[in-house]
C-alpha positions as CSV (number, residue, x, y, z in Angstrom):
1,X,189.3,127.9,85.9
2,X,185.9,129.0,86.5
3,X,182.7,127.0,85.9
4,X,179.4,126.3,87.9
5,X,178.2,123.4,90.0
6,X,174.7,122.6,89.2
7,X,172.4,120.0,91.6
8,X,176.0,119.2,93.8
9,X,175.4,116.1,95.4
10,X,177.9,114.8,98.3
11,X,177.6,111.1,98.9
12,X,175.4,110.8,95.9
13,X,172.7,112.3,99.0
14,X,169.7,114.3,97.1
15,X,167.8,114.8,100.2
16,X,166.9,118.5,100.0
17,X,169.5,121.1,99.8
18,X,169.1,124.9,99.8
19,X,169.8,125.8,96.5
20,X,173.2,127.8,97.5
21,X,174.6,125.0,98.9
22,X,173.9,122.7,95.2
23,X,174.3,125.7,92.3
24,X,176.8,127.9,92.8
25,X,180.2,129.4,91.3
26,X,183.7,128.7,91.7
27,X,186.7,129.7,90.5
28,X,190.0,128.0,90.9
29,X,193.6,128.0,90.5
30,X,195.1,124.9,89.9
31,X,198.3,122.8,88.3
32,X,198.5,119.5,86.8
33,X,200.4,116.7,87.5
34,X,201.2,113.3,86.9
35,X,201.5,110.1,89.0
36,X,203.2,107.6,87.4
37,X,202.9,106.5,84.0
38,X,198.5,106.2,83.8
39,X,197.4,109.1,86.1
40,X,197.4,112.5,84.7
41,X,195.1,115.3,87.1
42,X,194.9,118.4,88.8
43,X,195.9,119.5,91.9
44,X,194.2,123.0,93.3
45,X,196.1,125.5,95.4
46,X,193.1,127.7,96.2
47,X,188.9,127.1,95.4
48,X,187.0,130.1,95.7
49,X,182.9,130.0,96.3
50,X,180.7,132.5,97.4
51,X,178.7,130.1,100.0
52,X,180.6,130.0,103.7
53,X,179.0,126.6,104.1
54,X,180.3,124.7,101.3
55,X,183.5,126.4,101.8
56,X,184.1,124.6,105.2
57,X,182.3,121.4,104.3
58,X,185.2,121.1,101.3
59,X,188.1,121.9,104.2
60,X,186.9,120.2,106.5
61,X,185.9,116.5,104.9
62,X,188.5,116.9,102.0
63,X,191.4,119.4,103.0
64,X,190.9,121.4,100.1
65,X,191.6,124.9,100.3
66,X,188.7,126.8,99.8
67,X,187.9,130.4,100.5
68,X,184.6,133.0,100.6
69,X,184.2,135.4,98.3
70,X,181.2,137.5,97.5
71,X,181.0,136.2,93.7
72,X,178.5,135.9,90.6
73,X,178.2,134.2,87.6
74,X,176.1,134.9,84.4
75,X,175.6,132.7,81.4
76,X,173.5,133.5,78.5
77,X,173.0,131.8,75.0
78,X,171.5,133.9,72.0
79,X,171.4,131.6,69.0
80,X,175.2,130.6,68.0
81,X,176.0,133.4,70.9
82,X,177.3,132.3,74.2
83,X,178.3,134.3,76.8
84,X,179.5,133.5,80.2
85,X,181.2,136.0,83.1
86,X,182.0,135.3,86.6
87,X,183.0,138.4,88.6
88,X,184.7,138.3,92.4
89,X,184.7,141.0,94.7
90,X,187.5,140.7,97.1
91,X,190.8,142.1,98.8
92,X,189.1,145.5,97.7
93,X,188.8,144.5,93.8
94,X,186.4,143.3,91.4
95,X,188.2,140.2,89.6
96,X,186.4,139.3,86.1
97,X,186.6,136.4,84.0
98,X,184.6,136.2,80.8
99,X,184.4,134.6,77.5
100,X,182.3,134.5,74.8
101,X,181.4,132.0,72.2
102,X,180.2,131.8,68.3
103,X,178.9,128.9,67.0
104,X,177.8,125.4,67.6
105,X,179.5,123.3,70.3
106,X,181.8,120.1,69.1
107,X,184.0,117.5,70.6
108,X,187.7,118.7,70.6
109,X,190.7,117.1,68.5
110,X,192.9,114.4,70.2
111,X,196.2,115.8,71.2
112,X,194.3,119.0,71.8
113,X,194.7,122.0,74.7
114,X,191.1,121.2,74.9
115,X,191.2,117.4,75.8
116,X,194.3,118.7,77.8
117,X,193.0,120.4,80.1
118,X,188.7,119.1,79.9
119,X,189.9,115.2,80.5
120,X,191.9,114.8,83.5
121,X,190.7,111.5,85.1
122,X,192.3,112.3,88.6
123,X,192.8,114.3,91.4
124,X,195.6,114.8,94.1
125,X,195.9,116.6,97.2
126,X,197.3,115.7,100.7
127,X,195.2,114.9,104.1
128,X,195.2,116.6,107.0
129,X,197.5,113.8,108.4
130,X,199.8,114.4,105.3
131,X,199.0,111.7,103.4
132,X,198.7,112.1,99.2
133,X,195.2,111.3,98.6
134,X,194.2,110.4,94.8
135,X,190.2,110.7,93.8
136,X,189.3,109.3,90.5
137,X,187.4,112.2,88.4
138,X,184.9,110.4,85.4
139,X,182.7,112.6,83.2
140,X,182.6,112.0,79.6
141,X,184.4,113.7,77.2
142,X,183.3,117.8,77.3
143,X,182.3,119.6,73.7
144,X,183.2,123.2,73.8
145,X,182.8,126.3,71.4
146,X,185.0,128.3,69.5
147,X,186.2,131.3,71.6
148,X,185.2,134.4,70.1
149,X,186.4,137.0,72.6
150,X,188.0,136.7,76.2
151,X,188.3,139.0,79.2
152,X,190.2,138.4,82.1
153,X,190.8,141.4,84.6
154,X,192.2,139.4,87.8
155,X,194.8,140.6,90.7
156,X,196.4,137.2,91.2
157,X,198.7,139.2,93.6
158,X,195.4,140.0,95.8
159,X,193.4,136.9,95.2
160,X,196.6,134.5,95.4
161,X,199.6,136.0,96.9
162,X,202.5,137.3,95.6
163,X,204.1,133.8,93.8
164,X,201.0,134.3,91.7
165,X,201.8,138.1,91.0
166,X,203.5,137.1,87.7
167,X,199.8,136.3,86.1
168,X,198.6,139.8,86.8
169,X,197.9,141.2,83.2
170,X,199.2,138.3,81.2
171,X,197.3,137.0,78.9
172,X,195.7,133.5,78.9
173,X,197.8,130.6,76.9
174,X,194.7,129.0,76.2
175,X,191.1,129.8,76.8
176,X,188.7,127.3,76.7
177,X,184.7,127.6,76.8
178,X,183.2,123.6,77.6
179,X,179.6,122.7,77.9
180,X,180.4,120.3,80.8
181,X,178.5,117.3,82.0
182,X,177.5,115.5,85.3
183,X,180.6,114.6,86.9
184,X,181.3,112.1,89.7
185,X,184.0,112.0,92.1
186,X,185.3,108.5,93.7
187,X,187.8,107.9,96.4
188,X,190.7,105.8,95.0
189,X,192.8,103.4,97.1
């Protein structure tokens, strides 16, 4: 998944930031699970970001498993045209991810890929003492556009390892471009 934080707060702190450490890219690879009955979320095997800062502060007060890369990301809108593109340079590649959209954004069918994978209401992961840890993800419910073309040129093998080598030239099951929202992340229990 790929997307950009805008104005990341930690704490809900706003004291001032330099702007790498609040806007920047990431792309992630992730699964999703279910705990129990109610709690359907994600769990991420690997977080990349260009900043070295926000990589360790995300390691080291979470135990998530973040990574530097040298990375950008570009969006531009041109009336009913959207396009966004995020490209990684690393293990000696360039990795590129890009999609563009055609027409007007609008809230997704129930049942959908789109709700699928947009409205997961937790996340899982495991503590340095290895104990699960479950946060409680709330954002409201993400329009997104019709996709009108995708590119995806990644070595999962380089970027991942080789259990990932499998996704190497396959094409995307489902490609979704979402608007996104503020987003707020709460410890749970």
């Amino acid at each position: 998944m790929a997307f950009d934080f805008r104005h990341a707060r930690v704490l809900g702190l706003t004291s001032p930031v330099p702007p790498g450490l609040c806007t920047f890219p990431e792309v992630n690879l992730r699964f999703y699970a279910r705990k129990g009955d109610d709690q359907c979320g994600v769990v991420f095997i690997a977080e990349l970001v260009p900043n070295p800062f926000v990589a360790w502060a995300a390691n080291a007060s979470y135990n998530e498993h973040y990574t530097t890369v040298r990375m950008t990301s570009r969006a531009t809108v041109v009336g009913p045209l959207r396009r966004v593109r995020h490209d990684i340079v690393a293990c000696g590649k360039r990795h590129t991810v890009a999609a563009t959209g055609l027409g007007e954004a609008r809230h997704f069918a129930s049942g959908s890929s789109s709700e699928f994978f947009t409205n997961r209401a937790w996340g899982f992961g495991i503590s340095r003492f290895g104990k699960p840890i479950t946060y409680r993800v709330m954002h409201p419910s993400w329009r997104t556009f019709p996709v009108d073309d995708i590119f995806v040129d990644v070595d999962f093998t380089a970027l991942y390892g080789t259990p990932w080598s499998a996704l190497t030239n396959r094409a995307p099951d489902s490609v979704i471009l979402a608007e996104g929202s503020e987003v707020a992340v709460y410890p749970w229990g």
